[in-house]
N, CA, C and O atoms as a MOPAC input file, in Angstrom:
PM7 MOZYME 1SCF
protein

 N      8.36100 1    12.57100 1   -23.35200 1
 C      7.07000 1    12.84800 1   -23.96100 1
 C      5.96500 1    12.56400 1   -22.94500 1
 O      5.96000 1    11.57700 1   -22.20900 1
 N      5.07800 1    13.46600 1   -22.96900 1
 C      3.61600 1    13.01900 1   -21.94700 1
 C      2.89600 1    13.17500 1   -22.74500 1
 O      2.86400 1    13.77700 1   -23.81900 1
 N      1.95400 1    12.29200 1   -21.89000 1
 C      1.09900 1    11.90800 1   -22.43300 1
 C     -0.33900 1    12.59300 1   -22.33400 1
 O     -0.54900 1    12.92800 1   -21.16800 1
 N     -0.99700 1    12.78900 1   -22.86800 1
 C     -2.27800 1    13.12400 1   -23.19700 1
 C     -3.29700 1    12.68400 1   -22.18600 1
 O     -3.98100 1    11.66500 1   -22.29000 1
 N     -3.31700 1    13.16500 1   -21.63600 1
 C     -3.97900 1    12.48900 1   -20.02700 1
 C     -5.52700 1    13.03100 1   -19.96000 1
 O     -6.45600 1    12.47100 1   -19.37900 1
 N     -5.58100 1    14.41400 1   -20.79200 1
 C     -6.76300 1    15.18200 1   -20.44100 1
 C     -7.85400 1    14.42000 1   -21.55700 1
 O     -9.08100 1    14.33600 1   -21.49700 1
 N     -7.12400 1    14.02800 1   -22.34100 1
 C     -8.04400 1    13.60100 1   -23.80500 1
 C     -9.02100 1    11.75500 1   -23.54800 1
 O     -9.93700 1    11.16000 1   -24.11700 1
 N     -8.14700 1    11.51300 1   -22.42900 1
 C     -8.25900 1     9.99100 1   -21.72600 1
 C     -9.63700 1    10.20000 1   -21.02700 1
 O    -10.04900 1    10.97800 1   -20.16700 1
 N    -10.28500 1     8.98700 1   -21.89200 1
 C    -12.04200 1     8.80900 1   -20.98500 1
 C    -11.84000 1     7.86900 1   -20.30400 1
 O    -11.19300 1     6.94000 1   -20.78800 1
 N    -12.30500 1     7.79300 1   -19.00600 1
 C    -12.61000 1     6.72100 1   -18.37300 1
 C    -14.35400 1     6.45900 1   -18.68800 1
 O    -15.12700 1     7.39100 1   -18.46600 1
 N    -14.82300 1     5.26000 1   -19.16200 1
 C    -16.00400 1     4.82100 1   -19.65600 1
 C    -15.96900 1     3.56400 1   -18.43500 1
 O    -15.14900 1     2.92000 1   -17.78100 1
 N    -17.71500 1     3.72800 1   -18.65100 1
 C    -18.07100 1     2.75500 1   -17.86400 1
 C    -17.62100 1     0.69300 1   -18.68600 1
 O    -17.70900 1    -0.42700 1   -18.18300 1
 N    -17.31500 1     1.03700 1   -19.63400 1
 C    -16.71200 1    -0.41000 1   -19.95800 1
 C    -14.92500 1    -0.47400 1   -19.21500 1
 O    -14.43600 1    -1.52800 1   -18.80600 1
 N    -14.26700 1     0.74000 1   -19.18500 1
 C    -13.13900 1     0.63300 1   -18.92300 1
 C    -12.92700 1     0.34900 1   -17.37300 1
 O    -11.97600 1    -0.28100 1   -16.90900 1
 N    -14.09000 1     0.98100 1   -16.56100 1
 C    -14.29800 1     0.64300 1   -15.35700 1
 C    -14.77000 1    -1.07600 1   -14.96200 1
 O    -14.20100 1    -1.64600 1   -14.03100 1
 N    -15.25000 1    -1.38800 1   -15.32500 1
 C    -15.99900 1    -3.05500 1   -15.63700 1
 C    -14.51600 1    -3.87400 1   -15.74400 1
 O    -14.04500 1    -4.77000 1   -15.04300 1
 N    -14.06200 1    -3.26100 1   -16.77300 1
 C    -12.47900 1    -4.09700 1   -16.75600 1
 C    -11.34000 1    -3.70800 1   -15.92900 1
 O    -10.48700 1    -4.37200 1   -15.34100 1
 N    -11.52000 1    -2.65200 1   -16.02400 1
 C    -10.44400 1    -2.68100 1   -14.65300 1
 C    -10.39400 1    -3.20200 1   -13.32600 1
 O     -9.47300 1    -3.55600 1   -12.58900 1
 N    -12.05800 1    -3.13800 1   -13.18800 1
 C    -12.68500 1    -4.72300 1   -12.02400 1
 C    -12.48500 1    -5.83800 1   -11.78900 1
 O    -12.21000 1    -6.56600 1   -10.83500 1
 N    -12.76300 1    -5.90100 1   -13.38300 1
 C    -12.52600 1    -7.90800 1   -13.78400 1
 C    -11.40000 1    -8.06100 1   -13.56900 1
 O    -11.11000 1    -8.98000 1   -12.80300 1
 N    -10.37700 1    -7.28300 1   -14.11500 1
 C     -8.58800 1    -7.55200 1   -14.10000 1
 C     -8.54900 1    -7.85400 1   -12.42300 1
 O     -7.95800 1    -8.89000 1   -12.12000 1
 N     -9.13800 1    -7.02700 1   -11.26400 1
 C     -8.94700 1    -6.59800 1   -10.19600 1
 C     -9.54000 1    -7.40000 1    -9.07500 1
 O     -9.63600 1    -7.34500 1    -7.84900 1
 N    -10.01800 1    -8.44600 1   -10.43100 1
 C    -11.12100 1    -9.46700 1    -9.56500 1
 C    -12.29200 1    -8.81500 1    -8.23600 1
 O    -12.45500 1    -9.27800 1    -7.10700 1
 N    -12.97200 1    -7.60900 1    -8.87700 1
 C    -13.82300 1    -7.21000 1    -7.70700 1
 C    -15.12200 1    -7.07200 1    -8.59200 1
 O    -15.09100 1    -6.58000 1    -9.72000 1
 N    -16.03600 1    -7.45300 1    -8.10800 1
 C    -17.41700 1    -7.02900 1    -8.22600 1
 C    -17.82900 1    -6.24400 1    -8.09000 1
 O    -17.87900 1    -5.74400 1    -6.96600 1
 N    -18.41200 1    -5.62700 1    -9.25500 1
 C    -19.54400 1    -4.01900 1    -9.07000 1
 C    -20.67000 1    -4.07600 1    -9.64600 1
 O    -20.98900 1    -4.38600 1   -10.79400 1
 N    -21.36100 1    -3.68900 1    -8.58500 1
 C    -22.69100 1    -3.64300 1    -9.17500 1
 C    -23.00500 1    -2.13200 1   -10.24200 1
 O    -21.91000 1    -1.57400 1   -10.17300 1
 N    -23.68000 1    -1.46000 1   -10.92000 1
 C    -23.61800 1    -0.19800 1   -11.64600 1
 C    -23.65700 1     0.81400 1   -10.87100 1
 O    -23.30400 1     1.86800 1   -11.40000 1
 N    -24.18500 1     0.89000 1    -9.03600 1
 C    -23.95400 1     2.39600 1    -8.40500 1
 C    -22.30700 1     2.21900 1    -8.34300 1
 O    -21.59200 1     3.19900 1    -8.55300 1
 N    -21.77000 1     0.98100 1    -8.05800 1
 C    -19.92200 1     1.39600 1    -7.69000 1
 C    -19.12200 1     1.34000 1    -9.20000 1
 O    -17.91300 1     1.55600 1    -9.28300 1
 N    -20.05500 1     0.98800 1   -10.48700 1
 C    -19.38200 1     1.57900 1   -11.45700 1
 C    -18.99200 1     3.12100 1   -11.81000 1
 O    -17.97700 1     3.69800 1   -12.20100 1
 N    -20.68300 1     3.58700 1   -11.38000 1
 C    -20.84300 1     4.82800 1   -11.73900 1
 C    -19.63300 1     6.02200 1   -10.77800 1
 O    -19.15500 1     7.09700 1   -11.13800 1
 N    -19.47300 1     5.29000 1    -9.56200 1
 C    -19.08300 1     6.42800 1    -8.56800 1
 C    -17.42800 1     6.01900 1    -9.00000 1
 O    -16.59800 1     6.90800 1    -8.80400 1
 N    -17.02500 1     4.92300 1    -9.48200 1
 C    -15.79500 1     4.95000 1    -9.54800 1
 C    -14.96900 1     5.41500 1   -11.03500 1
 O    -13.79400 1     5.51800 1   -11.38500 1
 N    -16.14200 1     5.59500 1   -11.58300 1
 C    -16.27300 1     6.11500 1   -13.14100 1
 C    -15.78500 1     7.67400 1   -12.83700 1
 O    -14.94700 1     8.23100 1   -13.54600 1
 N    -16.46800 1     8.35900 1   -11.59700 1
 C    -16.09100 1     9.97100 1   -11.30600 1
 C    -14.84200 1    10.06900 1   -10.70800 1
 O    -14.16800 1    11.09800 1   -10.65800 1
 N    -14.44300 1     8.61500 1   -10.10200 1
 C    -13.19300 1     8.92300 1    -8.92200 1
 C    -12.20100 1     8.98100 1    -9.83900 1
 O    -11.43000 1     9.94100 1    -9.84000 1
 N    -12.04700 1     7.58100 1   -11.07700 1
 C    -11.15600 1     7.46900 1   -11.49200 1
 C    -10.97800 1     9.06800 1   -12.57000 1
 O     -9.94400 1     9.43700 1   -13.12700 1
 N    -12.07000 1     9.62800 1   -12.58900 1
 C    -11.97700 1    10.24800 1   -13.63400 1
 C    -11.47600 1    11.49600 1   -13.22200 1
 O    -10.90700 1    12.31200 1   -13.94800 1
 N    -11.71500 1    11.60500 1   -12.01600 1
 C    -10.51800 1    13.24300 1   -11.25600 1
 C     -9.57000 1    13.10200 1   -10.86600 1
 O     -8.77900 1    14.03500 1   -10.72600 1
 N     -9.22100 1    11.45900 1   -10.44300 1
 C     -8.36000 1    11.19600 1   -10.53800 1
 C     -6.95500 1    11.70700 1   -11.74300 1
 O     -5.88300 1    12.26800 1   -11.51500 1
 N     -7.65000 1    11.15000 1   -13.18200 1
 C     -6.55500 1    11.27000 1   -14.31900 1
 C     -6.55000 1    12.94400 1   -14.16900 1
 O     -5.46300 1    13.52300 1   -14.18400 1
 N     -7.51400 1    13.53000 1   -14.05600 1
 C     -7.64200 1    14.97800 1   -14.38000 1
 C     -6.74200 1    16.05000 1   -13.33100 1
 O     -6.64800 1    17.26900 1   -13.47000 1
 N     -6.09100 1    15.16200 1   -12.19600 1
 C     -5.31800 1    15.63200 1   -11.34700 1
 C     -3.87100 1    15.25300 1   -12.00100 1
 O     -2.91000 1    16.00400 1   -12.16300 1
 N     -4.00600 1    13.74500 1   -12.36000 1
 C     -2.45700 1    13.70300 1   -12.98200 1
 C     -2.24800 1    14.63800 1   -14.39000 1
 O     -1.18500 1    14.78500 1   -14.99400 1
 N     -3.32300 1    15.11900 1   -14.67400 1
 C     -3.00500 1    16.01400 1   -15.47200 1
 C     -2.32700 1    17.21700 1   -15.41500 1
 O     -1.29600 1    17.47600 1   -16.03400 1
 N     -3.17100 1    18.25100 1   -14.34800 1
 C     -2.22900 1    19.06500 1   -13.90700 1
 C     -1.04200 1    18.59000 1   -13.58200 1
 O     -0.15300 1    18.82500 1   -14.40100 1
 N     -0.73500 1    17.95500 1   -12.57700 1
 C      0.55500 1    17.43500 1   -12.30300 1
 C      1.89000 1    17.00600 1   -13.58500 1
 O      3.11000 1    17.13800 1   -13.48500 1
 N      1.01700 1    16.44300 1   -14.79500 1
 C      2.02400 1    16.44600 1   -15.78300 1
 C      1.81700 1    18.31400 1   -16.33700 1
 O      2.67400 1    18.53500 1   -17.19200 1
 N      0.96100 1    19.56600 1   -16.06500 1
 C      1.45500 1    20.35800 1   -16.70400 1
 C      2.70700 1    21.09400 1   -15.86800 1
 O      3.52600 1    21.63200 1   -16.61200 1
 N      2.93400 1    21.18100 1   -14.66500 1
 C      3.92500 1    21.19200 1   -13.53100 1
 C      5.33200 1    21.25900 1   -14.33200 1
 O      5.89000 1    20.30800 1   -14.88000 1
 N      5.88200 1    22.91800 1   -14.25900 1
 C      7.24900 1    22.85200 1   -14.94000 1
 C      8.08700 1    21.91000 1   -14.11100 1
 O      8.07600 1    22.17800 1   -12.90900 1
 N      8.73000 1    20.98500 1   -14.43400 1
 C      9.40500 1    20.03500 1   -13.32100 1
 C     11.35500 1    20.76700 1   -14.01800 1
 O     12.36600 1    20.27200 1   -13.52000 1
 N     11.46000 1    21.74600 1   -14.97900 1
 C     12.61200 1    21.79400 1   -15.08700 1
 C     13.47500 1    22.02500 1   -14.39500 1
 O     13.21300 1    22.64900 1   -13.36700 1
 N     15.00200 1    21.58100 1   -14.69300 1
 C     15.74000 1    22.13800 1   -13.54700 1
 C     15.75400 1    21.42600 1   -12.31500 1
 O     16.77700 1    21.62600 1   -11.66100 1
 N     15.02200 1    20.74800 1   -11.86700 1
 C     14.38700 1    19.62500 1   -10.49200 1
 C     14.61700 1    18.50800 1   -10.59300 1
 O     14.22500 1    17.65000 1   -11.38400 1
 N     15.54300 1    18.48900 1    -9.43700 1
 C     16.05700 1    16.56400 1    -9.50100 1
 C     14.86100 1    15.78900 1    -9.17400 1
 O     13.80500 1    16.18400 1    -8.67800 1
 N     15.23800 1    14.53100 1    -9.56500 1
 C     14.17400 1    13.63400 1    -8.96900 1
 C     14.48700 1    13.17500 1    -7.97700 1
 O     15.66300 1    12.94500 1    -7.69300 1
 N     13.15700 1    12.85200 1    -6.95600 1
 C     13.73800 1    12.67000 1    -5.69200 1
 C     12.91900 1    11.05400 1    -5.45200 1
 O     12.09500 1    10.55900 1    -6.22100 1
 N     13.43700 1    10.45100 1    -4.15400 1
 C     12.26900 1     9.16300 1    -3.58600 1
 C     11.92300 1     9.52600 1    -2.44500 1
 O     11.16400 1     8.75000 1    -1.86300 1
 N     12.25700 1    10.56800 1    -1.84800 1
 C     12.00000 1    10.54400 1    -0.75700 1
 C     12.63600 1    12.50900 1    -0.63100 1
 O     13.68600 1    13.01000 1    -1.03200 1
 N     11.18000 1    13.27200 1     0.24900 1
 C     10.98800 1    14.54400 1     0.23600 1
 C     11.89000 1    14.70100 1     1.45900 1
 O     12.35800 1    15.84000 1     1.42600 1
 N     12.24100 1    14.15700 1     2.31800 1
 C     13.72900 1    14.50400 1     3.32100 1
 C     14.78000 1    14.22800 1     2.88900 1
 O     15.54400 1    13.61100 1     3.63100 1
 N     15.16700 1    14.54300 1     1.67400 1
 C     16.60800 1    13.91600 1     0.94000 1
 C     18.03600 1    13.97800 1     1.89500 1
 O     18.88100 1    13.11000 1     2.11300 1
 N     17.95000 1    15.01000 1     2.23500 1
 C     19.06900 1    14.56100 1     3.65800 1
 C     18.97000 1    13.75700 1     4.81600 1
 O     19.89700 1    13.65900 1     5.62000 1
 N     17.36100 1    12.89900 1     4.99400 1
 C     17.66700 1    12.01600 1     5.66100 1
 C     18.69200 1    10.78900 1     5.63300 1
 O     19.17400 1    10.56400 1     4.52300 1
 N     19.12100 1     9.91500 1     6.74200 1
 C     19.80700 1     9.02500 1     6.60200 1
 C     19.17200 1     7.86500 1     7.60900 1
 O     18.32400 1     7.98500 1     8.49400 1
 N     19.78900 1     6.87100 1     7.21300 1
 C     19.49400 1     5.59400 1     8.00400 1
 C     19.32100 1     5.96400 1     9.62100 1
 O     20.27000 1     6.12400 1    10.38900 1
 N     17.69500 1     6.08200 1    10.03300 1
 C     17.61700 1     6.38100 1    11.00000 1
 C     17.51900 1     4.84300 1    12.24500 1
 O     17.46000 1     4.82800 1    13.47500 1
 N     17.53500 1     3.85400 1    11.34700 1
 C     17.17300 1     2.80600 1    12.39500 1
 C     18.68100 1     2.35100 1    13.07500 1
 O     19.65400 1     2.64500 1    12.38000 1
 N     18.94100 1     1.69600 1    14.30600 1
 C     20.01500 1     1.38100 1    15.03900 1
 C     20.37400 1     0.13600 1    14.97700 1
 O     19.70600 1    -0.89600 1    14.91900 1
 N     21.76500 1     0.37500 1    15.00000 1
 C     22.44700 1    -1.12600 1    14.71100 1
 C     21.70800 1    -2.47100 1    15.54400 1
 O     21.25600 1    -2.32100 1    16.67900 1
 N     21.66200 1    -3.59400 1    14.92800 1
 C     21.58400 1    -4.72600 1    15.39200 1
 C     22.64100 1    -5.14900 1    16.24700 1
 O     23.81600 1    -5.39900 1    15.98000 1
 N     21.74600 1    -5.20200 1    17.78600 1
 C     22.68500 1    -5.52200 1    19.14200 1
 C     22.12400 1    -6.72600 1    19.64700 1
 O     20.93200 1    -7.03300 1    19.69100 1
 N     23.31700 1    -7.50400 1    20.10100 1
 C     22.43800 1    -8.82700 1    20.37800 1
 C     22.51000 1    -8.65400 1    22.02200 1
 O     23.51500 1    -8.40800 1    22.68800 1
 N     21.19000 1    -8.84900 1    22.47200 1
 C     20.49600 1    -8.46900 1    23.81500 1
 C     19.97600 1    -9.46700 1    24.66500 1
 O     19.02200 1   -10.21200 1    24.44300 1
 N     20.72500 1    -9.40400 1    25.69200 1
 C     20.19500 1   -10.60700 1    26.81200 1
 C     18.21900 1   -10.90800 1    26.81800 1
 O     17.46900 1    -9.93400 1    26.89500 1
 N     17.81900 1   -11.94200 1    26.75200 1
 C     16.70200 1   -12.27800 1    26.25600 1
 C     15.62800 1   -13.03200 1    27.57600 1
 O     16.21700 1   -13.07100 1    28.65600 1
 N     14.37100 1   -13.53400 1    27.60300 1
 C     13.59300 1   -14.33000 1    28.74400 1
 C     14.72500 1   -15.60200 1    27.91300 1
 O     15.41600 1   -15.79300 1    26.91300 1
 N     14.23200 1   -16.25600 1    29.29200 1
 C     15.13600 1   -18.18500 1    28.97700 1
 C     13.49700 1   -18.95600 1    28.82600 1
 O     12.55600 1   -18.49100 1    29.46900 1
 N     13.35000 1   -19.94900 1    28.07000 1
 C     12.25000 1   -20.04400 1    28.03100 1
 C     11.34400 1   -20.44500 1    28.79700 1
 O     10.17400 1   -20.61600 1    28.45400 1
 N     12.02800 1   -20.72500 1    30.45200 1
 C     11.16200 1   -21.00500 1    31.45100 1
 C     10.50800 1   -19.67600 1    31.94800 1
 O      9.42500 1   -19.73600 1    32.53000 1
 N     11.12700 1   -18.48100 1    31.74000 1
 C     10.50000 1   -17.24500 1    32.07700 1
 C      9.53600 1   -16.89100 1    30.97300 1
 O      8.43500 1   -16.40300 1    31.22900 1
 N      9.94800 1   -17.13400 1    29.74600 1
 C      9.04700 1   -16.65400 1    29.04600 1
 C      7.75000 1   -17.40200 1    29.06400 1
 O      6.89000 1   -16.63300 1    28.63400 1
 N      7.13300 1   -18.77900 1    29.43000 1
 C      6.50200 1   -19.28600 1    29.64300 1
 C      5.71300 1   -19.64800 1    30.74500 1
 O      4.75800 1   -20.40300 1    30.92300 1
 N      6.65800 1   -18.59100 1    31.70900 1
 C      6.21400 1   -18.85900 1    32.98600 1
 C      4.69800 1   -18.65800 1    33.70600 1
 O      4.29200 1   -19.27800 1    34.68800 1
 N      3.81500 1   -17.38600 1    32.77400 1
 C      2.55100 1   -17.44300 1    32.98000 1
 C      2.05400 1   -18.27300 1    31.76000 1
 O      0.84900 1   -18.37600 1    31.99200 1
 N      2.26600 1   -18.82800 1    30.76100 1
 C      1.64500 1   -19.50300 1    29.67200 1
 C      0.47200 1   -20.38100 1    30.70100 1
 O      0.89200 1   -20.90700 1    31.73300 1
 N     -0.86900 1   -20.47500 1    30.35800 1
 C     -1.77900 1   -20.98000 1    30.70000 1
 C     -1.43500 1   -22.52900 1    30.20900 1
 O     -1.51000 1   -23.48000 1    30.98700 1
 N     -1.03300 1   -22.66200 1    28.77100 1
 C     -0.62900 1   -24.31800 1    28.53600 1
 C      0.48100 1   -24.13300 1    27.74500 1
 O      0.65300 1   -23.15800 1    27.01300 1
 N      1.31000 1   -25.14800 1    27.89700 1
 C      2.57500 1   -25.12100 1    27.62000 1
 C      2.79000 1   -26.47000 1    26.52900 1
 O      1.72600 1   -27.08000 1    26.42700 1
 N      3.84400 1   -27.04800 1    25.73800 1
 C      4.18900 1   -27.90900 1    25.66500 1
 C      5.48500 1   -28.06800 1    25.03700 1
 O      5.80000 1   -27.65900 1    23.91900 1
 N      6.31100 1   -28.79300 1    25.98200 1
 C      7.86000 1   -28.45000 1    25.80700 1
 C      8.34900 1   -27.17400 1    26.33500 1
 O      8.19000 1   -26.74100 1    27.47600 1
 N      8.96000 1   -26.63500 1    25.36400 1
 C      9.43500 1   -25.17600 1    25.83500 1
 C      8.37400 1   -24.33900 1    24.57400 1
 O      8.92600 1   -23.37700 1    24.03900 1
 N      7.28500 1   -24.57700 1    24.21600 1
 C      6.40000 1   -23.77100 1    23.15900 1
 C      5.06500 1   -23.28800 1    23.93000 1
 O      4.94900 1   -23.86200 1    25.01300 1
 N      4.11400 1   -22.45000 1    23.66200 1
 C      2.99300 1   -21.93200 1    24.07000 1
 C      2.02600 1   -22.82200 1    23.38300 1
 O      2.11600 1   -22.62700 1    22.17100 1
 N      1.08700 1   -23.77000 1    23.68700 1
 C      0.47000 1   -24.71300 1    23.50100 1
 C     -1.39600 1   -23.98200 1    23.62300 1
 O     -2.18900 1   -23.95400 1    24.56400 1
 N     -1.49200 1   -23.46000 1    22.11000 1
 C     -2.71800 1   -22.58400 1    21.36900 1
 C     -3.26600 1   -23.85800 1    21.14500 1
 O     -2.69500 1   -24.93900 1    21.00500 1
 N     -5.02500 1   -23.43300 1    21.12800 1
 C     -6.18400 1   -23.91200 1    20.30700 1
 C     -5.88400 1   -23.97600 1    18.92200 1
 O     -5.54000 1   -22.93700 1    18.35800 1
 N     -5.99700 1   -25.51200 1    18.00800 1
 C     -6.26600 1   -25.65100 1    16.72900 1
 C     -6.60500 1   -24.72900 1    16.00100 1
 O     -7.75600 1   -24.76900 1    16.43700 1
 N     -6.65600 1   -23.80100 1    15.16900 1
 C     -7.49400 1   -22.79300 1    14.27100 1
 C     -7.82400 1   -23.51000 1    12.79800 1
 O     -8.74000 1   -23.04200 1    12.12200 1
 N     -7.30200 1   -24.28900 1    12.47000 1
 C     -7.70600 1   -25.11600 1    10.96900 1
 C     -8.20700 1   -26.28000 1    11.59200 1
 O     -8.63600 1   -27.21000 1    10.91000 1

């Protein structure tokens, strides 16, 4: 069953809450403009629910004959950590010895 998508208002109260839920602040110009976005928004999933989908598998992914393109995990000669540190400006131990940030 679908749903009724075209009959769906987006109102400027529904926008306000979908904010609050979203924890973002709007002032009334980013109500108003998101009042139009959301609202062509639904009006696109509309068409999209009128879209004969019969007959049509569902897919997750539009290269369905792709396959696992990434390469096996090879374990690979590595720096030792005197090389890898070897330009480090400050060091301590075998670690890279950074400025505090907290």
């Amino acid at each position: 069953m679908k749903n009724n998508i075209k009959e769906k208002t987006i109102t400027e109260d529904v926008v306000r809450y979908v904010a609050r839920l979203s924890r973002l602040s709007l002032d009334d110009t980013d109500v108003t403009r998101f009042r139009g976005q959301l609202s062509r928004i639904l009006d696109y999933i509309a068409q999209l629910n009128e879209v004969n989908t019969e007959g049509t598998l569902p897919t997750t992914h539009v290269l369905s004959s792709m396959k696992n393109v990434f390469r096996e995990d090879e374990q690979k000669a590595s720096l030792s950590p005197e090389e890898a540190l070897a330009n480090a400006p400050a060091r301590k131990e075998n670690f890279f010895k950074v400025p505090r940030i907290i």
